[in-house]
Backbone as a ProteinNet text record, in pm:
[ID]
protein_1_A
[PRIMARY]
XXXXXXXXXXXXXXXXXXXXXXXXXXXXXXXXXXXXXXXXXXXXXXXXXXXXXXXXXXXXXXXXXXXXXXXXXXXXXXXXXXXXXXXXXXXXXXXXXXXXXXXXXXXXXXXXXXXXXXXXXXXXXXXXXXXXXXXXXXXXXXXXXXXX
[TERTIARY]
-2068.2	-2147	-2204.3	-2322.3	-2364.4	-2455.9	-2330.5	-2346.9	-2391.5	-2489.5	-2562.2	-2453.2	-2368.1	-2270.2	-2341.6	-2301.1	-2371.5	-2331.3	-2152.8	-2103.8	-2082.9	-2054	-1961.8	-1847.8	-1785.7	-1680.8	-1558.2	-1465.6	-1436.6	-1453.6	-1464.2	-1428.4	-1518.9	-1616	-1720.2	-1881.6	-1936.9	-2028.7	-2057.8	-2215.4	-2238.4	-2303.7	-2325.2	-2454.2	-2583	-2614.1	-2777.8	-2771.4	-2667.5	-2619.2	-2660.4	-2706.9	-2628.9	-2496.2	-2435	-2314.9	-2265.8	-2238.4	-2195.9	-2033.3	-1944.4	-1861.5	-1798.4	-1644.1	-1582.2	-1591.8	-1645.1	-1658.1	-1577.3	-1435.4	-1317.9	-1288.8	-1370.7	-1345	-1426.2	-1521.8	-1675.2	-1640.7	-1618.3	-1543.6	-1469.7	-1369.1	-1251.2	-1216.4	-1261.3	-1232.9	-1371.1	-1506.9	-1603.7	-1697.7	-1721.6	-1805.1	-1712.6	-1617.1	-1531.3	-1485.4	-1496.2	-1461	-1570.1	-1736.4	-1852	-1894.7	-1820.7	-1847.5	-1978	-1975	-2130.6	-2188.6	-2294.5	-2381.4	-2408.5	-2444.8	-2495.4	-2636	-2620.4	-2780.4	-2853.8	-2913.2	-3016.9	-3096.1	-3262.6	-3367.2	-3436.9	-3411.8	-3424.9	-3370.7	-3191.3	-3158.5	-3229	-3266.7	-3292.8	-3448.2	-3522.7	-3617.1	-3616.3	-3512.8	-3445.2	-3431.7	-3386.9	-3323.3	-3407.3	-3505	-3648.1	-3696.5	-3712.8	-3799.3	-3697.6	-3581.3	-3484.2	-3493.3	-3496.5	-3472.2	-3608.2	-3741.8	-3876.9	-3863.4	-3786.9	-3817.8	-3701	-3637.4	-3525.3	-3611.7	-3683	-3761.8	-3871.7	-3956.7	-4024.7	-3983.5	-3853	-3781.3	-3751.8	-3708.5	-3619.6	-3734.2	-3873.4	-3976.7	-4065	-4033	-4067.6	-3991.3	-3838.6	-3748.1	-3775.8	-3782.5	-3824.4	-3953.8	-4042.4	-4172.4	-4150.5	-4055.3	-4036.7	-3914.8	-3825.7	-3782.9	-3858.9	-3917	-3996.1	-4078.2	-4149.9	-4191.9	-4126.7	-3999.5	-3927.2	-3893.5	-3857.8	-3815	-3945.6	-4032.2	-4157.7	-4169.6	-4171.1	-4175.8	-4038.6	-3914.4	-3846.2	-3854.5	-3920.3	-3939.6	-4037.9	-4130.1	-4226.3	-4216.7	-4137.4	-4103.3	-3933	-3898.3	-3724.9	-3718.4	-3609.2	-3547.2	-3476.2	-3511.7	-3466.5	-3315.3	-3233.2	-3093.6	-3060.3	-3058.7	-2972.8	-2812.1	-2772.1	-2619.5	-2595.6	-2509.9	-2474.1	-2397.4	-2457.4	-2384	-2330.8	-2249.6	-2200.3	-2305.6	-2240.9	-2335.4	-2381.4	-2333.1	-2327.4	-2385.8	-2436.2	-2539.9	-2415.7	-2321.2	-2216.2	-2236	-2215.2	-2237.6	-2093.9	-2091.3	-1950.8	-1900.6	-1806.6	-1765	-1860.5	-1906.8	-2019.6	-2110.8	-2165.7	-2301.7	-2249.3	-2253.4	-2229.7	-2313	-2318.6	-2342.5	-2426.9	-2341.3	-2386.9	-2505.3	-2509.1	-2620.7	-2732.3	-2724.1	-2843.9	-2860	-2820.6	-2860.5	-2921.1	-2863.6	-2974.9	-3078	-3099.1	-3196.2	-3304.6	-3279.9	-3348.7	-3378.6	-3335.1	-3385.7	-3469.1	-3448.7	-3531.9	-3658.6	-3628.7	-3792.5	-3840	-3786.4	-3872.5	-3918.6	-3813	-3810.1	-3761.5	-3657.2	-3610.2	-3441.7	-3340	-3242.4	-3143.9	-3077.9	-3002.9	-2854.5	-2761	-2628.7	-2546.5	-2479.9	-2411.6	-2315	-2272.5	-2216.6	-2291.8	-2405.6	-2510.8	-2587.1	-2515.2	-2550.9	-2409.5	-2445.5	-2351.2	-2412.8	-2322.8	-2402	-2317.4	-2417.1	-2389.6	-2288.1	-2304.7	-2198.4	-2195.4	-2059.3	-2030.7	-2135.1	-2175.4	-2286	-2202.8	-2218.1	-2101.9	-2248	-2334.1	-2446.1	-2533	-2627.6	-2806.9	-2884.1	-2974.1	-3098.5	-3052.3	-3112.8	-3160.2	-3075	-3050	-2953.5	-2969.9	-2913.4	-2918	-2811.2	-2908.9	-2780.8	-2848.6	-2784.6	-2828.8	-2796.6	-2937.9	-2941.7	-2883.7	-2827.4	-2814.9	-2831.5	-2982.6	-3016	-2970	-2903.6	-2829.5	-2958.4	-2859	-2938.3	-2995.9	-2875.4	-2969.8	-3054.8	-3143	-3212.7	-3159.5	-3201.1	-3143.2	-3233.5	-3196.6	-3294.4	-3223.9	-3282.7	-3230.7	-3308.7	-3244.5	-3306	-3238.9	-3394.4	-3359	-3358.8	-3282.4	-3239.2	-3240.7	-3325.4	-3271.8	-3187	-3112	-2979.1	-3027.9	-3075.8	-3118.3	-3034	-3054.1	-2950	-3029.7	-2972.8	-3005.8	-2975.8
2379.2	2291.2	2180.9	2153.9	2041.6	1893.6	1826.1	1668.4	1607.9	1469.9	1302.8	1247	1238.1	1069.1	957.2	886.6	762.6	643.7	667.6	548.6	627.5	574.2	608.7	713.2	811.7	868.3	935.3	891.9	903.9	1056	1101.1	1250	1362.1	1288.1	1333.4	1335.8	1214.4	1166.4	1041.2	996.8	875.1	848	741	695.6	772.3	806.8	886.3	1002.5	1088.8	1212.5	1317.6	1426.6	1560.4	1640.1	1674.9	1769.9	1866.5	1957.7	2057.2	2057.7	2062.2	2065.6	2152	2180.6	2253.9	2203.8	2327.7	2222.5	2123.4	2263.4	2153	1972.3	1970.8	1862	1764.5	1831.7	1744.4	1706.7	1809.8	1806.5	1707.2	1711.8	1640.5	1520.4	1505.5	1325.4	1308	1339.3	1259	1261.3	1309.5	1273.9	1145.6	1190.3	1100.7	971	985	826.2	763.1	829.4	789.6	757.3	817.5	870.7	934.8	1058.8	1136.5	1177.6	1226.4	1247.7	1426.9	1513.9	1628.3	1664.8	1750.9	1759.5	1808.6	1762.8	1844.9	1825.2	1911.6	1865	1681.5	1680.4	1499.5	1441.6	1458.5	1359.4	1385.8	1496.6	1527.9	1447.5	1446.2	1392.9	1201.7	1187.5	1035.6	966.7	1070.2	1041	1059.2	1151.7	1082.9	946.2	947.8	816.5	712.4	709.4	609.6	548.5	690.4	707.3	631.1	738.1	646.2	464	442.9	282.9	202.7	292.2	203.6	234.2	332.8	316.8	258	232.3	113	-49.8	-60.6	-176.7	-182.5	-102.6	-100	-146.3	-62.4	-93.4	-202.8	-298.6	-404.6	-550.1	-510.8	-592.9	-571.8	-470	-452.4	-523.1	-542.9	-625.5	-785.6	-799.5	-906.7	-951.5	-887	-912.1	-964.8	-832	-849.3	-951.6	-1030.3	-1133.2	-1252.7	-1260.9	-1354.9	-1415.2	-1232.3	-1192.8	-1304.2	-1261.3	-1315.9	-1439.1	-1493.2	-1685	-1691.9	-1658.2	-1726.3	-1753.9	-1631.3	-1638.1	-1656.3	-1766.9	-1834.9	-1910	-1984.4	-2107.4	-2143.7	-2158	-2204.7	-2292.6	-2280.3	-2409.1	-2564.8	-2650.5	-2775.3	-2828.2	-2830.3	-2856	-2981	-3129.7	-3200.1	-3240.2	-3298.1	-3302.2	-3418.5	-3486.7	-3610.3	-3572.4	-3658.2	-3616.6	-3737	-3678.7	-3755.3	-3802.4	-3877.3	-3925	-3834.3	-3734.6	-3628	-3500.3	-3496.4	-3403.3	-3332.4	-3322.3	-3224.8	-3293.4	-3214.2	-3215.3	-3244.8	-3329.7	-3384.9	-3237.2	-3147.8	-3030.2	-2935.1	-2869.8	-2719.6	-2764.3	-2637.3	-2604.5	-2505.9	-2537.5	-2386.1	-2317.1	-2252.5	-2133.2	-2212.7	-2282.6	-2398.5	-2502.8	-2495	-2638	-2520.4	-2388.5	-2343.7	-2267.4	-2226.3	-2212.6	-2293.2	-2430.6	-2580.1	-2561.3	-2572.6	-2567	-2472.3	-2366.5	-2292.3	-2313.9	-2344	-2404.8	-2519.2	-2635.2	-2745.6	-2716.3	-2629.7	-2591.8	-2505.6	-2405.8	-2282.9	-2266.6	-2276.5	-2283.7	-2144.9	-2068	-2012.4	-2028.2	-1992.2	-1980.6	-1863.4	-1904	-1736.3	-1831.2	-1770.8	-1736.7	-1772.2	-1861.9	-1877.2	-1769.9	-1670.4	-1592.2	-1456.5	-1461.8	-1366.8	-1408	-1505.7	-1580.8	-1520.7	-1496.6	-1449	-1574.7	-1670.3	-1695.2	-1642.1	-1655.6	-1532.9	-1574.9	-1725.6	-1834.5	-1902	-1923.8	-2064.3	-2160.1	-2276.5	-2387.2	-2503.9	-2563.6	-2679.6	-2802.2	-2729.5	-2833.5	-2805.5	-2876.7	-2931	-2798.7	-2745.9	-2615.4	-2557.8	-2405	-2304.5	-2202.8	-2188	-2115.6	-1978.2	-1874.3	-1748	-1746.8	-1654.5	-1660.1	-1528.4	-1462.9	-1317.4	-1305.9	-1319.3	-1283.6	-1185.9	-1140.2	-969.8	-966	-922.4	-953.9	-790.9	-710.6	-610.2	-464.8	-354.4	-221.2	-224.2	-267.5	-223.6	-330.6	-438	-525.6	-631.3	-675.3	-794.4	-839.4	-1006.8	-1021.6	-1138.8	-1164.4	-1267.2	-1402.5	-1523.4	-1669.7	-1697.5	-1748.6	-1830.7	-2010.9	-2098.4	-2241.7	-2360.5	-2426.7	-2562.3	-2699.3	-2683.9	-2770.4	-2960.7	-3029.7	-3202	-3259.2	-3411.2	-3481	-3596	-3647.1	-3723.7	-3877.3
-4573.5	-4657.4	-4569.1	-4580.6	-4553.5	-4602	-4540	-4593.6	-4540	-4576.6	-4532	-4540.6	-4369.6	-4319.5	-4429	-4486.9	-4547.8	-4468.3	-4385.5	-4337.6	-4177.2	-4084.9	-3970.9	-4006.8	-3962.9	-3957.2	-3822.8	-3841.4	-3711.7	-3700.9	-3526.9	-3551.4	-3593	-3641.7	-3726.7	-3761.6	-3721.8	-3714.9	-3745.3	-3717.7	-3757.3	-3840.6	-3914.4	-4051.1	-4028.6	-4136.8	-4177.8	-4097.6	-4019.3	-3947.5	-4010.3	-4045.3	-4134.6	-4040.3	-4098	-4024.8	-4113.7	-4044.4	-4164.4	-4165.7	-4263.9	-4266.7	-4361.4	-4407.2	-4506.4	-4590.8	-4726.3	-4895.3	-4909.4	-4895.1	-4977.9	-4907	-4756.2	-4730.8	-4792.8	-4792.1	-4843.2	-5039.8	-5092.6	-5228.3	-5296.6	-5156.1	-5212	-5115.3	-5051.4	-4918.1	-4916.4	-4845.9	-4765.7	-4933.7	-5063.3	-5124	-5218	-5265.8	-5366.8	-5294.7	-5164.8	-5110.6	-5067.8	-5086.6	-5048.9	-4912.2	-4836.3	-4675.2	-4686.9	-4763	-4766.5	-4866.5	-4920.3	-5003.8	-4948.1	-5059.6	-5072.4	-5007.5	-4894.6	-4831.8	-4920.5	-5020.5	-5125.2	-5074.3	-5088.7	-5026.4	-5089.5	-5214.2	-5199.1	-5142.4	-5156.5	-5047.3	-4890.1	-4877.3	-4694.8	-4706	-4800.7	-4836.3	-4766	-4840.4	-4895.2	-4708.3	-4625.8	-4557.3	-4436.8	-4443.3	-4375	-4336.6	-4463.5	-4496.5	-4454.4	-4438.4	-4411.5	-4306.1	-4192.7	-4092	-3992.4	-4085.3	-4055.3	-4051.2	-4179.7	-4210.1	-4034.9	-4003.1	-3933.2	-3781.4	-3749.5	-3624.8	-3602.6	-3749.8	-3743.5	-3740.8	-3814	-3796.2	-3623.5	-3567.4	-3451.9	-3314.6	-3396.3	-3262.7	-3315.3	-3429.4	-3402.7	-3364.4	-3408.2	-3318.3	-3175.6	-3091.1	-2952.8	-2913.9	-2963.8	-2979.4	-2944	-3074.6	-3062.7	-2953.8	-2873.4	-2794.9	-2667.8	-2665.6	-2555	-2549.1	-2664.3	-2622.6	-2621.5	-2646	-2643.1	-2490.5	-2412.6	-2300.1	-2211.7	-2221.1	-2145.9	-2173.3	-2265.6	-2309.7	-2223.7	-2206.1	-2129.4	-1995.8	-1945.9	-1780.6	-1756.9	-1859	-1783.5	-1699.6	-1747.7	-1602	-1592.1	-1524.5	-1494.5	-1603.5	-1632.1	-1765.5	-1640.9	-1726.6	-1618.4	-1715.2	-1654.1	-1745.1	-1648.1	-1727	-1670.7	-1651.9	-1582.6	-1528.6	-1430.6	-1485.6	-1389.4	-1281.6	-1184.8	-1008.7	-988.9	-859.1	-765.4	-648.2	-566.4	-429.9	-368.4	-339.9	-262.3	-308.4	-397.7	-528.6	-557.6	-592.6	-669.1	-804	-905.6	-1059.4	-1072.7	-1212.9	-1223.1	-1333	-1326.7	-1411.9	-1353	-1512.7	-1423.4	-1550.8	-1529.6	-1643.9	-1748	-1869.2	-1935.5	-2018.9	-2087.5	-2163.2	-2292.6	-2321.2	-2440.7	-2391.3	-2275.8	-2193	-2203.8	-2131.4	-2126.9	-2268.5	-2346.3	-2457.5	-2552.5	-2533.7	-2598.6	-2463.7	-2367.3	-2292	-2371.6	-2371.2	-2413.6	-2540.7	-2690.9	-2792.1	-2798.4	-2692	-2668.9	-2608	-2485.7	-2375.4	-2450	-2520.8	-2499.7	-2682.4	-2765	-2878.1	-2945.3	-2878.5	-2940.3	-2949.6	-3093.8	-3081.8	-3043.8	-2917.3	-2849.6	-2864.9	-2892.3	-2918.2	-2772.8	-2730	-2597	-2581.5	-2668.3	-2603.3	-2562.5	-2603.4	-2520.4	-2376.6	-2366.3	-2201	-2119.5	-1998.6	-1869.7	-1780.3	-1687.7	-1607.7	-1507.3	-1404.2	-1292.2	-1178.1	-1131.5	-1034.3	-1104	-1032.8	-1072.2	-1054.9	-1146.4	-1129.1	-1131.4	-975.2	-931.8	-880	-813.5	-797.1	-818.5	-755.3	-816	-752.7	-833.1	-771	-854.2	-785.4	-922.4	-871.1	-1026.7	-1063.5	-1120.1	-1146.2	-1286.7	-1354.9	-1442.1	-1595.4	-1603.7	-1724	-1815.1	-1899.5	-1976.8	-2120.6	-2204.2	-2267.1	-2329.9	-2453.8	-2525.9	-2657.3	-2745.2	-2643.1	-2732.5	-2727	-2742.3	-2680	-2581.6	-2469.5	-2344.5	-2301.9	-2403.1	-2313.7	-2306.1	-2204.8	-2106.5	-2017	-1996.4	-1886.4	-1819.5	-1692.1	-1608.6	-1559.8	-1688.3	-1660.4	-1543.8	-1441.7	-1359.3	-1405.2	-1374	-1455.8	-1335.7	-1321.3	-1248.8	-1327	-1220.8	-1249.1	-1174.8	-1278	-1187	-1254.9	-1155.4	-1222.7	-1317.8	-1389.3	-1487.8	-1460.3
[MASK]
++++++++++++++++++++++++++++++++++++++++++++++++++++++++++++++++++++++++++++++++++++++++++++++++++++++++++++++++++++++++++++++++++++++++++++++++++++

């Protein structure tokens, strides 16, 4: 028999999947606990169009990544930090500094735990970090570190 995954299954498949499996399983566990739905040709119908709506969603989130990607690496982000005599930064830089950096310069909001930075940031100049906005893309802000 074959069934539309509706959810994840271990072992088995994933959401909007078809797989064929044994009635009695499909019968009696994956339809009555709403794991899957009956491949009828509407549902296979149903599940087209689903599928259509989530690759048009998917390639215009990518769109919009990508231009997000590009407004960031227009120019280095300038993050200030109080020094010592000797240009050493008093602590480091974190995750949270360049993520407001980036909401203040650039005007978008990214998540500090989707920031990596790459060294340690102990003094003044330019620095990297890496972005990871999820599936694969990612990109790498370069950041100057002045003092204030």
């Amino acid at each position: 028999m074959e069934v539309i995954l509706i959810q994840d299954v271990d072992n088995l498949g994933a959401a909007n999947e078809k797989v064929r499996v044994r009635s009695g399983y499909a019968r009696n566990y994956l339809i009555p606990q709403k794991f899957a739905i009956e491949a009828s040709p509407s549902n296979l119908k149903q599940l087209d169009e689903k599928l259509k709506q989530l690759k048009k969603k998917e390639e215009k989130l990518m769109a919009e990544i990508t231009q997000v990607i590009n407004k960031i690496n227009e120019s280095p982000l300038r993050i200030g930090a109080k020094t010592g005599t000797s240009g050493k930064i008093f602590g480091s830089v974190t995750t949270v500094q360049i993520a407001r950096a980036i909401r203040d310069q650039k005007g978008y909001e990214i998540d500090r735990r989707r920031i990596l930075i790459l060294e340690e940031v102990k003094e003044l100049g330019t620095h990297k970090a890496k972005i990871d906005f999820g599936n694969g893309n990612e990109t790498e802000v370069s950041f100057e570190v002045v003092a204030e």
